[in-house]
DRENRO-97508 format. One record per residue (C-alpha): y, x, z. Coordinates in steps of 0.25 Angstrom, whole numbers, padded with zeros to 4 digits, always signed. Layout:
# residues N
YXZ ...
This chain:
# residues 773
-0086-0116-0015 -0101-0116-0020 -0097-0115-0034 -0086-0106-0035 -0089-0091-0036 -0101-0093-0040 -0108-0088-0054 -0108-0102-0060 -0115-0102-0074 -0105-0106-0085 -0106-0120-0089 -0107-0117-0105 -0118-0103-0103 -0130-0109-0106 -0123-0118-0118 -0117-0103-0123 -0130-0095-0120 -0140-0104-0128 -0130-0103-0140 -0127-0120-0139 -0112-0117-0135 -0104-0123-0146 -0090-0117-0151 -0081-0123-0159 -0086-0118-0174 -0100-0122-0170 -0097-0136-0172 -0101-0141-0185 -0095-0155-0190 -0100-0162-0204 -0090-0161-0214 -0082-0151-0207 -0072-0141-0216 -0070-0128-0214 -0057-0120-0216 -0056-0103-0220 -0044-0095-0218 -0038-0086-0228 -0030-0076-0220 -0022-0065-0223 -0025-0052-0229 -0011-0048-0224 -0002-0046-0210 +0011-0047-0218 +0013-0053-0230 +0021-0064-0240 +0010-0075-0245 +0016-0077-0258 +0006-0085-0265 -0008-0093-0260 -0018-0095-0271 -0027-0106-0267 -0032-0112-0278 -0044-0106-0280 -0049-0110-0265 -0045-0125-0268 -0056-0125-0280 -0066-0122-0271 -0078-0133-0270 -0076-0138-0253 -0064-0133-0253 -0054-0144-0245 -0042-0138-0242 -0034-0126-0245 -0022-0124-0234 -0011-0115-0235 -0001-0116-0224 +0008-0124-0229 +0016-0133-0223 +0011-0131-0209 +0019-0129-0196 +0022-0115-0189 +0013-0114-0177 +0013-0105-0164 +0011-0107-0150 +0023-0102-0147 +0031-0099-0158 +0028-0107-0171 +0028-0095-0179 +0015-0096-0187 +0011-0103-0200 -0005-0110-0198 -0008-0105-0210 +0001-0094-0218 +0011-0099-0228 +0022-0088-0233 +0016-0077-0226 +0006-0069-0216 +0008-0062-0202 -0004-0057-0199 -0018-0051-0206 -0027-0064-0203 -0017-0074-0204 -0021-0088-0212 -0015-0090-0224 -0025-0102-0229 -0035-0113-0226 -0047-0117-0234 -0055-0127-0229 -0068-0132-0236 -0081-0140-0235 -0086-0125-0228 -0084-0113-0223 -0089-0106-0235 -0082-0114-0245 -0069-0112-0238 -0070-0096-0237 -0074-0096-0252 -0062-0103-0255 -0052-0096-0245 -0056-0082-0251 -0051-0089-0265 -0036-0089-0259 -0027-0080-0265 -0015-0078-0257 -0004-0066-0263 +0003-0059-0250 +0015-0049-0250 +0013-0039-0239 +0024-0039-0228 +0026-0027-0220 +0019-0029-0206 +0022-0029-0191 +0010-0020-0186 +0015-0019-0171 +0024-0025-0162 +0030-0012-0160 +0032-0013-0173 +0036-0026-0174 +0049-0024-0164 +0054-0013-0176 +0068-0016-0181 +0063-0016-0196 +0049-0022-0193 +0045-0034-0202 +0046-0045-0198 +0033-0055-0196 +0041-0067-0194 +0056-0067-0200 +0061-0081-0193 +0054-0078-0179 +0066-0086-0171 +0066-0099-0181 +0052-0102-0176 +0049-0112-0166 +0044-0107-0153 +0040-0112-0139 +0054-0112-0128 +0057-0098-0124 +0053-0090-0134 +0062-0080-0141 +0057-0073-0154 +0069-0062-0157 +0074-0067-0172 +0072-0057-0184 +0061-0049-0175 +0046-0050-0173 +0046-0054-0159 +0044-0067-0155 +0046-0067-0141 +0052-0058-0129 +0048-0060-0115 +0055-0052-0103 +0050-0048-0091 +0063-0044-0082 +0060-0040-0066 +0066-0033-0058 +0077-0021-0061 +0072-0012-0073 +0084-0001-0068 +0080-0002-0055 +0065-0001-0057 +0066+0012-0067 +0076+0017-0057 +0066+0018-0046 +0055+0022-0054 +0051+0038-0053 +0041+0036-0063 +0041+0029-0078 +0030+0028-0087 +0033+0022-0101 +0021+0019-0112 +0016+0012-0124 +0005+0005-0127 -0001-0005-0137 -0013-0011-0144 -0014-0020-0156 -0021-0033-0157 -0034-0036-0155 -0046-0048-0156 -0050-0058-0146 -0064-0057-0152 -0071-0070-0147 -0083-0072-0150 -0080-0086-0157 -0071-0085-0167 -0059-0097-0169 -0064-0109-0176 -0059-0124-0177 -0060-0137-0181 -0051-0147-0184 -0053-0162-0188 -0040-0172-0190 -0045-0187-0186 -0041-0200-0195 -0032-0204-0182 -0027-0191-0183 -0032-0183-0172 -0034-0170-0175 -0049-0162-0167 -0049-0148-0166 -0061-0141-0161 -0058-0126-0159 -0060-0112-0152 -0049-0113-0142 -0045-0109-0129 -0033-0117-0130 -0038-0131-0135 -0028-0139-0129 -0017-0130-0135 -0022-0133-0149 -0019-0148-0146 -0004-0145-0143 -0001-0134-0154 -0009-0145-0165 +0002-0155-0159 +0013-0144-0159 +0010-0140-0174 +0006-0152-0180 +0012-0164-0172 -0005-0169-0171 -0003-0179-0157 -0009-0170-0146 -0018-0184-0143 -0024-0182-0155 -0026-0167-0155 -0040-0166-0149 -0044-0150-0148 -0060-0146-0143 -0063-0134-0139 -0079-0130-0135 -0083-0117-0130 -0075-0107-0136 -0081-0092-0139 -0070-0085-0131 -0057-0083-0132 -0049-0074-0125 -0036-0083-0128 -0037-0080-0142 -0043-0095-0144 -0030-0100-0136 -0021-0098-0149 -0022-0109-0158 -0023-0106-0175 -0038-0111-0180 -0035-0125-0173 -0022-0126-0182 -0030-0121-0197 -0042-0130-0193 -0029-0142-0190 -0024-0139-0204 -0037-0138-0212 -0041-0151-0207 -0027-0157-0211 -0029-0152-0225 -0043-0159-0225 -0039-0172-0224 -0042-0170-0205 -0058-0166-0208 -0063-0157-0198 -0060-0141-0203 -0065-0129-0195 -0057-0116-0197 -0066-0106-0191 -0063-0090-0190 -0072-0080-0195 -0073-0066-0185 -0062-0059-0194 -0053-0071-0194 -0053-0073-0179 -0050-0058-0178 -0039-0060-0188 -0033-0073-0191 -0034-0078-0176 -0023-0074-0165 -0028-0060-0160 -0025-0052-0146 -0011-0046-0144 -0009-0032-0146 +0004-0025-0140 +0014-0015-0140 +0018-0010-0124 +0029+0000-0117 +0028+0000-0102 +0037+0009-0096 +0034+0009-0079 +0042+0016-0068 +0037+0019-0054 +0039+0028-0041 +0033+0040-0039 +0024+0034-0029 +0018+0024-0041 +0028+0011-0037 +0031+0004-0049 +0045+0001-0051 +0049-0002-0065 +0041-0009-0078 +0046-0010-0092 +0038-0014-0101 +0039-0020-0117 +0028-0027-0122 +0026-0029-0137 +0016-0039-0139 +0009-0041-0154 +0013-0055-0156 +0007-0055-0172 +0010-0063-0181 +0012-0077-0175 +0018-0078-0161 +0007-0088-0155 +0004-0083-0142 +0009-0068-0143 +0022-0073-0135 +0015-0079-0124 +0006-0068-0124 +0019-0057-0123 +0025-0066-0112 +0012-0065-0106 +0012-0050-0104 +0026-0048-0100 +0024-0058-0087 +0014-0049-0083 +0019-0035-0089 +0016-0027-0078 +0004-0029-0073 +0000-0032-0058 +0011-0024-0051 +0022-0024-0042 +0033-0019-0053 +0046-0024-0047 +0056-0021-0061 +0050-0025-0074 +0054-0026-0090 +0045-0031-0098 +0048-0036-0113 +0037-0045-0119 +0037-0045-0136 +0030-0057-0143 +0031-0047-0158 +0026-0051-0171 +0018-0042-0179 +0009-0045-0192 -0004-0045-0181 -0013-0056-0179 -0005-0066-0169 -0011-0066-0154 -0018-0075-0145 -0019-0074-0131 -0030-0061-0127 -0038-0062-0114 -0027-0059-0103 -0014-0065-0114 -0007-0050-0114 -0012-0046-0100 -0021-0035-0104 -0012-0031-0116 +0002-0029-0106 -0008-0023-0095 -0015-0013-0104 +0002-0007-0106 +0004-0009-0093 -0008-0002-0085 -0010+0009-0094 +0005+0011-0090 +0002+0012-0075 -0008+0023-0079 +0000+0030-0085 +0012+0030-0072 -0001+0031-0062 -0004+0045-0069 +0010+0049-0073 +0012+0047-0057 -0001+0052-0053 -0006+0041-0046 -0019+0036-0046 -0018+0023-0057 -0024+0012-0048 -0016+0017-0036 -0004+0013-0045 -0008+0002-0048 -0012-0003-0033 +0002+0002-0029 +0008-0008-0037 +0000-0019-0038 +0006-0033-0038 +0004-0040-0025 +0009-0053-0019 +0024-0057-0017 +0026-0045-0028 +0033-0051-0042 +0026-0051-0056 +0036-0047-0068 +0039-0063-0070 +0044-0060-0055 +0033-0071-0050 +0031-0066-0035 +0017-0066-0033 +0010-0070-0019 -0006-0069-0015 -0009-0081-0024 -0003-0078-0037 -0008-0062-0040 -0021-0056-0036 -0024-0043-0029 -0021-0032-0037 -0024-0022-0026 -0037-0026-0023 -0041-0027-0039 -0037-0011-0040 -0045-0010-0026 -0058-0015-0032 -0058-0009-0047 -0056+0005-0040 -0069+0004-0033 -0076-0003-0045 -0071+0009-0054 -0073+0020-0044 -0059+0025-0047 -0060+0034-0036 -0070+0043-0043 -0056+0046-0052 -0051+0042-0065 -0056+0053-0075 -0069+0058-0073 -0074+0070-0081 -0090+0069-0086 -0090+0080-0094 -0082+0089-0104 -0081+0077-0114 -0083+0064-0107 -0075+0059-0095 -0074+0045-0087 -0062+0039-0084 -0056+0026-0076 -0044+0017-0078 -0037+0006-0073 -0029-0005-0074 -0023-0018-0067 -0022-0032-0070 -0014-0047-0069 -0014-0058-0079 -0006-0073-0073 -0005-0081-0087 +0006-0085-0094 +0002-0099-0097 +0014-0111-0100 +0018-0116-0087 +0012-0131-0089 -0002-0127-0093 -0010-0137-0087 -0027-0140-0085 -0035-0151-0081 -0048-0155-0078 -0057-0167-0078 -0068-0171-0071 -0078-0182-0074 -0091-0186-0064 -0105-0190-0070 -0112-0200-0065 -0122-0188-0058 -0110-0182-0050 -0109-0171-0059 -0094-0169-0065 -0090-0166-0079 -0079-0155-0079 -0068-0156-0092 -0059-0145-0094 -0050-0140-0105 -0053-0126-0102 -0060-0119-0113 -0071-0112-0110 -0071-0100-0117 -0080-0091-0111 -0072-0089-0097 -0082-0100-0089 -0070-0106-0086 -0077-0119-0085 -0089-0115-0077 -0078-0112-0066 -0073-0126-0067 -0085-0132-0066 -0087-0122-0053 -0072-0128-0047 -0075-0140-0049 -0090-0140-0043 -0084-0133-0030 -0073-0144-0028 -0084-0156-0032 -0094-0148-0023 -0105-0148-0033 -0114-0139-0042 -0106-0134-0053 -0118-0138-0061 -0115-0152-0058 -0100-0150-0065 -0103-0152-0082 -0091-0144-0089 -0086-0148-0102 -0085-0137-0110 -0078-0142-0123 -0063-0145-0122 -0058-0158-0130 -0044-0159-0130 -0044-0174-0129 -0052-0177-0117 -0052-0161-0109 -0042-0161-0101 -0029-0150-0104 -0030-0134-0102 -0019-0128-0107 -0028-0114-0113 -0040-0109-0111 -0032-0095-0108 -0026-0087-0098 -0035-0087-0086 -0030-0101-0081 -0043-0108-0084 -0050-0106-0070 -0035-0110-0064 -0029-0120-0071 -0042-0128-0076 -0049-0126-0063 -0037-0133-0056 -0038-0143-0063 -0053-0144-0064 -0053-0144-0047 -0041-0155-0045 -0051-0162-0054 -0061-0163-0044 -0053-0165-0034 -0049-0176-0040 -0063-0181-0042 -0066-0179-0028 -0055-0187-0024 -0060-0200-0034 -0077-0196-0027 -0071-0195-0013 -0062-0209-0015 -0075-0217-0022 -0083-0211-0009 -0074-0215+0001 -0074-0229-0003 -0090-0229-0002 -0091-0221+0009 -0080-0228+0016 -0075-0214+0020 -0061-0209+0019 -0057-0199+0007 -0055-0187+0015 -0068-0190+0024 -0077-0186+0012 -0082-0173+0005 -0089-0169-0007 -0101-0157-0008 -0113-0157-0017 -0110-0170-0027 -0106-0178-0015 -0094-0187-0007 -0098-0187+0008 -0092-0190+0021 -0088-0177+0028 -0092-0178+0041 -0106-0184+0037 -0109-0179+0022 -0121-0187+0021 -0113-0200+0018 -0108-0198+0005 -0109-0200-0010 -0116-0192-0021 -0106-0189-0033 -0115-0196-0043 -0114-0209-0034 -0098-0211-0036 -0095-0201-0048 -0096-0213-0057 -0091-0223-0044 -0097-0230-0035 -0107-0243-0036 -0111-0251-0023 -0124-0258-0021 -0119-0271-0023 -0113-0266-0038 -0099-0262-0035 -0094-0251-0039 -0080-0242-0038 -0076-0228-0044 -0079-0224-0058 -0081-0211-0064 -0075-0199-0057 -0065-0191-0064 -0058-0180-0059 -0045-0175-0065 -0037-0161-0062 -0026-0154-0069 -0019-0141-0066 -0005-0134-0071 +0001-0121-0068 +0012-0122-0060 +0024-0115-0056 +0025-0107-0068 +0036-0103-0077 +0043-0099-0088 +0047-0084-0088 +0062-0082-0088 +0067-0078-0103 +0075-0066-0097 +0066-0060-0086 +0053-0067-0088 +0054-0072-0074 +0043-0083-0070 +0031-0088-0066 +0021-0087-0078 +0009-0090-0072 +0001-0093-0059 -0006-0081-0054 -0008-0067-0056 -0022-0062-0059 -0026-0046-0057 -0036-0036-0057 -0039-0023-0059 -0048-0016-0068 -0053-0002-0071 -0064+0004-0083 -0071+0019-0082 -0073+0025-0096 -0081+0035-0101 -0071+0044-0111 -0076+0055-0121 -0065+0065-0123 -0072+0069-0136 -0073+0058-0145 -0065+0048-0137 -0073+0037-0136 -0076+0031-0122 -0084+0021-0113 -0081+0012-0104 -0090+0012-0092 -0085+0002-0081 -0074-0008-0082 -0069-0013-0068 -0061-0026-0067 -0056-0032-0053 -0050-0046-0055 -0043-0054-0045 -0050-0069-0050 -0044-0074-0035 -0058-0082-0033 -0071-0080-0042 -0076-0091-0048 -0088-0086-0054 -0092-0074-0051 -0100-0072-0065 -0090-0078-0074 -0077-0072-0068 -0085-0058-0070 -0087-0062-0082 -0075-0066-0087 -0070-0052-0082 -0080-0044-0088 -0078-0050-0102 -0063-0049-0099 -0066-0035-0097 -0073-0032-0110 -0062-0037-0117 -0052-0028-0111 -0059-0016-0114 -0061-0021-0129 -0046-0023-0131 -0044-0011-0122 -0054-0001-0130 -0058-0008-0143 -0051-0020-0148 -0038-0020-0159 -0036-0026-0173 -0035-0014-0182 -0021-0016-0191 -0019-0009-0201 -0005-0006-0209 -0005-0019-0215 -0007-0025-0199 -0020-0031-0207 -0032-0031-0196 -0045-0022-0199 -0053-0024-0190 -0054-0040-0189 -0070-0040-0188 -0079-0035-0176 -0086-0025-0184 -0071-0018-0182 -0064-0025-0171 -0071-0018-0161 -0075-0026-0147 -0084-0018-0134 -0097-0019-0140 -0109-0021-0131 -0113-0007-0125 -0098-0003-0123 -0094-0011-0112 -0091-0005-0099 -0098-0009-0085 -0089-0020-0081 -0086-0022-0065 -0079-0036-0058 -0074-0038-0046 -0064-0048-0043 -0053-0050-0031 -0050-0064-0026 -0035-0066-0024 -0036-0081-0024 -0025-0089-0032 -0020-0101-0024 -0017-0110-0035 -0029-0106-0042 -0043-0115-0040 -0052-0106-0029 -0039-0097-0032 -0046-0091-0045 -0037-0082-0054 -0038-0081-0069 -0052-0069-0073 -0055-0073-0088 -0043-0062-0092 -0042-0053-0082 -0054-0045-0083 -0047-0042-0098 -0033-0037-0094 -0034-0023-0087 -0046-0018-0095 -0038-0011-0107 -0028-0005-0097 -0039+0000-0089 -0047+0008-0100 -0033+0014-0107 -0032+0019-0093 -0045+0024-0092 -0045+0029-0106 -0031+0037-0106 -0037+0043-0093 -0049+0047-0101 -0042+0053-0110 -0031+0058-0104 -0019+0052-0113 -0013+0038-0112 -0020+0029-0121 -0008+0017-0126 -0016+0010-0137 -0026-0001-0137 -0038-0002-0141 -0044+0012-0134 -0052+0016-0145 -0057+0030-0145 -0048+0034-0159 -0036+0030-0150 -0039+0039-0139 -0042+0050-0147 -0028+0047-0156 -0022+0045-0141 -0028+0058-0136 -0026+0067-0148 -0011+0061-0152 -0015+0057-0164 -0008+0044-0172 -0013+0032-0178 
């Protein structure tokens, strides 16, 4: 296995780091239109007038489009209008298209668009939104249509309810000597790519319809444009190149659908619909914010008996993905232990907020920032050191997980020996709190981890291999690369099976709809799994056909030969065999004859043995294996003028086999990063109005360079049967425990219990000195 583990350069670096990389808006095309936005200036409001006649006189002008006449879209629930017709949810939202001959021409004509709103009053939380006289953001919620066991409550804003029911709740409280019950909550935030949305539609004179966009889920934008438009899913052809990351807020689909309309509205010519920096923060679906209360009961001894827990998840404006994303956190409510009676209620709840996209982890690090800070909180109220706790009731084989999936060595990794290994890498021995000197102290915190991945039971991959005439193999994929490497690993799998240089294996990066074989999304941490199954039966299958063609020249049996180092040869005497390149493209005798053709492996994978979750008690098996970890961070706190730094960040993630070294800390590290920006920096601003001020980066505020913490990785390998080398997911796990971890950290600092995300230094000091927003 020359090829695996190894710290294989990416396939696309040297494309990225010379600049020649091409994204979706850097394709030009002669004669291409372009379409501006005019969005809302309200969360809340009646549209009861569109002035457009001004725009329309405009010299380039092609088309003015307002919404009208459109279908209701939604992945889930078809509960939002493409464009905004009678009136507006959310701050951001699109109320208009223009679409010129250029970019210029269409914003000057946008900003002539008058549209007369009357205010609403507006849902600013989903605390808030639960309140017996809280407006309502959608009055007909129960009349829309909706995907098979979603049940919005009628006359509320909550679009869906999912139930967690294990156990004996009675039972469990009755043998617990010790309860702790707190609240917590954050507000939305930003994904903040690097490359903003954009892209491109075209509508064909046969009728086809080509979409080039900034997707992680370009195979998703074939079925919805079908769903929506009745367009035949033949003649939906979706191409995705590199995208500028993601982090699962590309897996929602919104621009493919305006650029869809612009281009109807031109007659099918090709439209782009790109989005500025404030648009993407704005108008495109954002990160989820969340409302918690976790009540836990334990023995004196620091045995968790009981779990209760309500999750209210900020489903914004437009359903979309927020009810996934609440189901999501209630199957794994609890985090990675043994927890034998458990209530959890889930909330999908409508507020006037941007609606939400998946986030790195889909609700993982949101649950588990309520969750750890919890168990904290009972490890001090017991007096118990916090990681002793947690190793004492770490989830282990043959225990059950909430959804009651008992668990064996294959399907969940080895919590205990994360905790081992962070413990050294922190030195939490040397204690928690550290006094430097009368103002200045050092403290540590903790937290654990697990994340399996909700994704619909049928999601399938494939993979197709095609031989050159050199031996070398072309590798075709519809992963998107999006910044995880995913497809340099694929090319390393499938170098190992072929037993060749993974130089010798040509990826293609771009994804065409048409001719790439299917991956359901780009999302979840399934990519390394699901497309590297299908990507390894796909050798397999070309090795069968190069074994076959071989046999009959060599005149050997099938299962006398063997491959290594481009070659078919006979085992017991390697020296008689066949160079790849010689039979890749078939075989021609001497006297002219020839057999074989063109090798062509094929390989697809699905999930199986998955489930539905039981309506009533959430029973089922959502997904096929438990990833865990477990992650620490030392900062540096001044009790002063509360402001803090952070000086290491730990994370041990049990991958179950390394891949690639490099990469796999990579992809940890920048997981990393991100957990502490949404953990100590990141949120949307609202203000009364649930208007965002702070959509630009010179107020949203990321980890700039110079503040980052020293980062440490180390990995456990716990392989995963099922898996390919027995790999577990690691693009979302170096994310999940990280805001937990410094909340801990920080309420130790400062000696109260921090609730509120993002830990800025205001919030501490409002914490600390009890004063009110």
């Amino acid at each position: 296995m020359e090829n695996i583990g190894d710290s294989v350069i990416r396939k696309e670096a040297l494309e990225k780091v010379t600049g020649k990389a091409k994204y979706t808006h850097d394709e030009r095309t002669k004669g291409m239109f372009y379409a501006k936005k005019v969005i809302s200036p309200y969360a809340h409001a009646k549209m009861t007038a569109k002035d457009t006649s001004e725009a329309r006189k405009v010299k380039g002008v092609r088309a003015v489009i307002t919404g009208e006449n459109l279908p209701l879209i939604g992945e889930e629930v078809r509960d939002r209008p493409p464009i905004a017709t009678d009136k507006v949810r959310y701050h951001g939202e699109v109320v208009a298209l223009v679409v010129a001959d250029t970019p210029e021409v269409a914003k000057r004509a946008a900003n002539l668009i008058h549209v007369s709103y009357q205010p609403l009053p507006t849902v600013q939380s989903p605390s808030h939104a639960i309140e017996a006289n809280a407006p309502l953001v959608h009055e007909n919620v129960a009349e829309y249509e909706k995907d098979e066991g979603i049940e919005p409550i009628p006359k509320s804003n909550i679009s869906n309810h999912t139930k967690i029911r294990k156990g004996d709740i009675e039972k469990g409280w009755r043998e617990s000597e010790v309860t702790v019950d707190e609240s917590f909550s954050f507000s939305p935030s930003d994904h903040t790519a690097m490359e903003t949305r954009s892209a491109k539609a075209e509508i064909k004179a046969n009728g086809s319809v080509v979409i080039d966009t900034s997707s992680q889920a370009p195979f998703m934008v074939k079925k919805l444009m079908n769903d929506y438009f009745g367009i035949e899913v033949g003649k939906v052809i979706v191409n995705t190149p590199l995208v500028g990351g993601g982090y699962g807020g590309k897996a929602s689909v919104q621009q493919e659908i305006l650029a869809y309309i612009a281009s109807k509205a031109v007659g099918g010519r090709q439209v782009e619909v790109f989005y500025s920096r404030e648009e993407d923060m704005i108008t495109a679906p954002c990160h989820i914010g969340l409302d918690a209360k976790v009540k836990l009961g334990a023995t004196k001894e620091g045995t968790l008996k009981v779990a209760e827990i309500v999750y209210l998840f900020d489903g914004g404006a437009y359903s979309d993905k927020a009810i996934h994303l609440s189901r999501a956190g209630a199957v794994d409510c609890t985090g990675p232990y043994k927890i034998d009676h458990v209530k959890c209620d889930s909330y999908s709840v409508y507020t006037n907020h941007p609606y939400p996209a998946p986030y790195r982890g889909f609700s993982h690090s949101e649950v588990l920032f309520a969750f750890e800070r919890t168990m904290d909180i009972l490890a001090k109220k017991l007096h118990i050191d916090p990681l002793q706790l947690r190793e004492k009731n770490a989830i282990l084989p043959g225990h059950t997980t909430p959804t009651q999936v008992r668990l064996n060595r294959s399907t969940i990794g080895h919590v205990p020996k994360c905790i081992e290994k962070v413990k050294k890498l922190i030195n939490w021995d040397e204690g928690e709190l550290v006094e430097v000197n009368d103002r200045i102290v050092r403290a540590k915190g903790v937290s654990c981890l697990w994340k399996t991945s909700t994704i619909p039971t049928d999601s399938t991959s494939g993979a197709i291999l095609t031989f050159n005439e050199d031996g070398t193999v072309n590798l075709m994929s519809g992963v998107v690369e999006i910044g995880t490497a995913t497809k340099t690993v694929l090319a390393q799998m499938v170098a190992d099976r072929l037993r060749i240089d993974v130089r010798d294996v040509h990826v293609r990066m771009k994804v065409d709809t048409q001719t790439t074989p299917e991956h359901w999304k780009t999302v979840a941490s399934r990519g390394t799994f699901m497309a590297g199954r299908a990507a390894l039966a796909a050798a397999d299958d070309a090795l069968t056909q190069l074994k076959k063609i071989a046999s009959t020249i060599l005149r050997a049996r099938v299962d006398d030969l063997d491959v290594g180092n481009g070659r078919v040869f006979l085992r017991e005497e390697p020296s008689v065999g066949l160079e790849f390149k010689d039979i890749a493209y078939g075989y021609t005798y001497p006297n002219g004859n020839a057999i074989g053709g063109q090798i062509i492996g094929r390989g697809n994978y699905i999930l199986r043995h998955l489930t539905e979750l039981d309506p009533e008690t959430g029973k089922g098996n959502p997904g096929p294996e438990w990833s865990v970890g477990a992650q620490a961070i030392e900062v540096e706190f001044d009790r002063r003028d509360y402001t803090y730094k952070m000086l290491r960040a730990a994370s041990v993630i049990d991958v179950g086999k390394v891949l690639n070294e490099k990469s796999a800390r990579g992809q940890v590290t920048g997981a990393m990063s991100m957990g502490l920006a949404f953990g100590g920096r990141e949120t949307f601003v609202f203000d009364e109005q649930a208007r965002v001020l702070n959509p630009r980066l010179r107020t949203y505020r990321p980890i700039h360079y110079g503040e980052h913490p020293e980062y440490i990785v180390e990995f456990v390998e716990t392989p995963h049967i099922d898996a390919p080398y027995g790999a577990r997911g690691a693009g979302e796990q170096g994310l999940l425990g990280m805001p937990a971890a410094l909340g801990n950290a920080l309420s130790t600092a400062v000696g109260v219990p921090l609730r509120q995300l993002p830990l800025t230094p205001e919030l501490i000091w409002r914490t600390k000195e009890g004063i009110g927003e």
